[in-house]
Short mmCIF file of the C-alpha atoms (twelve columns), coordinates in Angstrom:
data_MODEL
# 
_entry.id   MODEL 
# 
loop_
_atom_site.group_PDB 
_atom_site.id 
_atom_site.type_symbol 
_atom_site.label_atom_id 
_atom_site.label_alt_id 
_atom_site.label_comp_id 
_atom_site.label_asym_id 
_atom_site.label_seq_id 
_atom_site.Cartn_x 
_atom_site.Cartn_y 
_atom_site.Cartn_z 
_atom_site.pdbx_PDB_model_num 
ATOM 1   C CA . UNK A 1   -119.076 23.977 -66.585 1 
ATOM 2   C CA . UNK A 2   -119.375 20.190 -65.892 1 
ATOM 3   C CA . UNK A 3   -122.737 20.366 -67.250 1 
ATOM 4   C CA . UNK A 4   -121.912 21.710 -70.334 1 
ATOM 5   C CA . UNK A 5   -118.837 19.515 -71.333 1 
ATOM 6   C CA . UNK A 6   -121.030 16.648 -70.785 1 
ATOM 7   C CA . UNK A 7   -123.992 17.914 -73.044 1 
ATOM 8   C CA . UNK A 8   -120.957 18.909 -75.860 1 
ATOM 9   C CA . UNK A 9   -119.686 15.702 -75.149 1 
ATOM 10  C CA . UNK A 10  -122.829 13.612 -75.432 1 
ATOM 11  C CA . UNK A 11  -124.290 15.305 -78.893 1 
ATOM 12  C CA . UNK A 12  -120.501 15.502 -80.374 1 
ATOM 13  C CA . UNK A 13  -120.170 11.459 -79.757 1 
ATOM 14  C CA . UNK A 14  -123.598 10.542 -80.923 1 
ATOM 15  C CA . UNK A 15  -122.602 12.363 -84.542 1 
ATOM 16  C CA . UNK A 16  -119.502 10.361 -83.853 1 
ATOM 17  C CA . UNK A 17  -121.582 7.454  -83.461 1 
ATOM 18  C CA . UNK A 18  -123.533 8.202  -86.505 1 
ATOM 19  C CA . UNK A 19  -120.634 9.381  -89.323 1 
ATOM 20  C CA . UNK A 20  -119.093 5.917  -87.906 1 
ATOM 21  C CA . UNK A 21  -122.107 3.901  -88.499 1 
ATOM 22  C CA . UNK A 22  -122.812 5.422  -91.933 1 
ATOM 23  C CA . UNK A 23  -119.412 6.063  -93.450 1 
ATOM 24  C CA . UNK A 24  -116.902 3.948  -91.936 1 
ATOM 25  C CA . UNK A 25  -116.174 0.651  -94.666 1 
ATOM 26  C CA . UNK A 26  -113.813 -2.492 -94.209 1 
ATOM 27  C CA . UNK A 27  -111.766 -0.924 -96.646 1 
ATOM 28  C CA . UNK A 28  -111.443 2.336  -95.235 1 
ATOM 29  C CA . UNK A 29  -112.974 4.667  -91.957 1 
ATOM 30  C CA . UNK A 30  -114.440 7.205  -94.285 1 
ATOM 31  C CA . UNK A 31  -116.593 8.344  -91.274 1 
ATOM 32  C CA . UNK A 32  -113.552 8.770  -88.442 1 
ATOM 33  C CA . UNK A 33  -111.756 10.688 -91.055 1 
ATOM 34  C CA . UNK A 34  -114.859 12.523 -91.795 1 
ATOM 35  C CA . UNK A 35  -115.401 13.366 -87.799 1 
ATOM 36  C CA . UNK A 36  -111.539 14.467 -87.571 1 
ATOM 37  C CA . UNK A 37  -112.265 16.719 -89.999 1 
ATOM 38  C CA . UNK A 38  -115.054 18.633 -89.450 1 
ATOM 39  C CA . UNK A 39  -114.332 18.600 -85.364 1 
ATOM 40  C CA . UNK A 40  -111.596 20.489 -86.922 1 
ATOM 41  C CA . UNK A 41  -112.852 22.884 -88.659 1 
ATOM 42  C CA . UNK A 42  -115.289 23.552 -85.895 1 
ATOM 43  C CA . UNK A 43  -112.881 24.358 -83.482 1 
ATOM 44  C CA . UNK A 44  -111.389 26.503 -86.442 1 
ATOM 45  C CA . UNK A 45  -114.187 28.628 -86.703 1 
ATOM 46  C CA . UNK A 46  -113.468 30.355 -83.397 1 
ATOM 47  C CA . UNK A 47  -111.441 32.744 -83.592 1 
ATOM 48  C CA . UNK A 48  -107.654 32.815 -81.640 1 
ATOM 49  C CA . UNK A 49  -108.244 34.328 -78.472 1 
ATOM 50  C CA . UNK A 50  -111.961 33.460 -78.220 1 
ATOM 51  C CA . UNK A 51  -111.332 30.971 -76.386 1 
ATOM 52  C CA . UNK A 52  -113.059 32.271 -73.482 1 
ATOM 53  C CA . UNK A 53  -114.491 30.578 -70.191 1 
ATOM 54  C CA . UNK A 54  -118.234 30.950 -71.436 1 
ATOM 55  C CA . UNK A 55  -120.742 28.047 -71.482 1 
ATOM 56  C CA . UNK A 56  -120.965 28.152 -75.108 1 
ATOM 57  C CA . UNK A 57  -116.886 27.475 -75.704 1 
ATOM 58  C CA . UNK A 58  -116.965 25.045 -72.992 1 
ATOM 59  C CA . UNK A 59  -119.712 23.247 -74.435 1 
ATOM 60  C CA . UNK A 60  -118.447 23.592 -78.246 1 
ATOM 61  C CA . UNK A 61  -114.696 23.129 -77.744 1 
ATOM 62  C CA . UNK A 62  -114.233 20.697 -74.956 1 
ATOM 63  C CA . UNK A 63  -117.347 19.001 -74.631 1 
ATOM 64  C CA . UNK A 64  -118.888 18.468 -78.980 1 
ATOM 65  C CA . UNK A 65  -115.331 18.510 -80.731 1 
ATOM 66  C CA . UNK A 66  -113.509 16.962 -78.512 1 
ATOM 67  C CA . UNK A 67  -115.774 14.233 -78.609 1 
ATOM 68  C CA . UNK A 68  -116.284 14.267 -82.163 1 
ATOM 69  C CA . UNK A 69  -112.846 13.872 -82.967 1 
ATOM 70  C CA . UNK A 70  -111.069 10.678 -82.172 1 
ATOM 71  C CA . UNK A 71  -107.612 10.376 -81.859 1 
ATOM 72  C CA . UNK A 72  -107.796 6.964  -80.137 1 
ATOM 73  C CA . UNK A 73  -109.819 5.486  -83.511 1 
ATOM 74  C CA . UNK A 74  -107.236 6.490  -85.450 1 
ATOM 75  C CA . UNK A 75  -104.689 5.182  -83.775 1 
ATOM 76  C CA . UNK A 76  -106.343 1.893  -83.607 1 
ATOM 77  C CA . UNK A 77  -107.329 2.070  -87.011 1 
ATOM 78  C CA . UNK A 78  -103.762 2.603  -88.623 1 
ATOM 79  C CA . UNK A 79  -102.809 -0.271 -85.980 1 
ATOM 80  C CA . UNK A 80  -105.302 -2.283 -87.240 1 
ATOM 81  C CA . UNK A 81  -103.570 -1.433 -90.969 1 
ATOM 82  C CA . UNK A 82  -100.141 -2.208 -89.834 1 
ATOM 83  C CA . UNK A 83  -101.026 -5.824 -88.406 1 
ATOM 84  C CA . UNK A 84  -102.780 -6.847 -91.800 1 
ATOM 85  C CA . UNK A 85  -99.570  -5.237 -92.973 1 
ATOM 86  C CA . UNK A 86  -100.992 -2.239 -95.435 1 
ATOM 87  C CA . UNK A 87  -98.050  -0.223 -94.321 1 
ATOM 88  C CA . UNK A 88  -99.198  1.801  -97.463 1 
ATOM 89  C CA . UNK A 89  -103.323 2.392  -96.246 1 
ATOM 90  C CA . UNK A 90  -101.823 3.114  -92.787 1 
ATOM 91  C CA . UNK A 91  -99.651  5.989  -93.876 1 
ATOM 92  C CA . UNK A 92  -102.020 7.302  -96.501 1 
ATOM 93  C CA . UNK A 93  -104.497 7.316  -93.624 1 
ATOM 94  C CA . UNK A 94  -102.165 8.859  -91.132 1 
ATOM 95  C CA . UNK A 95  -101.161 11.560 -93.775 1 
ATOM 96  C CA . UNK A 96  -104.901 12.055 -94.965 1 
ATOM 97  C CA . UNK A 97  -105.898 12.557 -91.803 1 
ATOM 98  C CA . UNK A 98  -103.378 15.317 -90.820 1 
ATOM 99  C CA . UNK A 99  -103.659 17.102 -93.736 1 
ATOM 100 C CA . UNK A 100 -107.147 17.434 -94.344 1 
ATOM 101 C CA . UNK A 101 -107.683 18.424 -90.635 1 
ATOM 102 C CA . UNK A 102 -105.063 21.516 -90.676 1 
ATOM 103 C CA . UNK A 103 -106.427 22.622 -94.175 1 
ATOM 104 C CA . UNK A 104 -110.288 22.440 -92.600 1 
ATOM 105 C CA . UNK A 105 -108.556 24.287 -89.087 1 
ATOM 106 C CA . UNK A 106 -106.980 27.047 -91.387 1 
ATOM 107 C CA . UNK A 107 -109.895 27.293 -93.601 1 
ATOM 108 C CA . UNK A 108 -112.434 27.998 -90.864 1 
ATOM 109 C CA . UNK A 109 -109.881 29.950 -89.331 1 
ATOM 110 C CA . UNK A 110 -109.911 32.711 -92.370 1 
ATOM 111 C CA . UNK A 111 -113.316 32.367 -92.487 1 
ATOM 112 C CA . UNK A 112 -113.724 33.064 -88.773 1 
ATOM 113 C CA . UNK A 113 -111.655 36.217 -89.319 1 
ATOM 114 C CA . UNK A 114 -112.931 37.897 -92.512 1 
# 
């Protein structure tokens, strides 16, 4: 099982890595709100109650989306907003984030099911 979190783990923060790297801009992290989202929907894909003990869930749920998403980037991130005080980005951002990752979970969800 270790094995497999740490392969998940290692290919869900190299896409991490590379949303980051190409979407992320000074004005806005396009590419940590990007990752949020579609580690999101991944996980939303499997159905409830599929979350079984098998490689393949270990390696999808807790090793690549877990990785993928970032809640410690975000945090930092709307930090980083509210000490240049853009109260405003930071709560957009915080709100955006949210939203957009429960609408991508429920979305794959429904799609998982049908």
């Amino acid at each position: 099982h270790i094995f497999c979190v740490a392969l998940g783990g290692a290919f869900g923060a190299l896409a991490r890595f590379w949303l980051s790297s190409l979407f992320d801009k000074k004005e806005f992290p396009y590419g940590t709100l990007l990752a949020n989202i579609l580690a999101s929907f991944f996980l939303g894909l499997i159905p409830a109650g599929a979350f079984t003990e098998t490689h393949l869930a270990i390696f999808a749920e807790i090793g690549f989306c877990a990785a993928l998403s970032t809640f410690s980037s975000l945090i930092w991130q709307i930090y980083q907003y509210i000490a240049e005080l853009k109260i405003l980005r930071a709560a957009s951002y915080a709100i955006i984030t949210l939203l957009c990752g429960c609408a991508a979970y429920y979305a794959a969800a429904l799609t998982a099911v049908v």
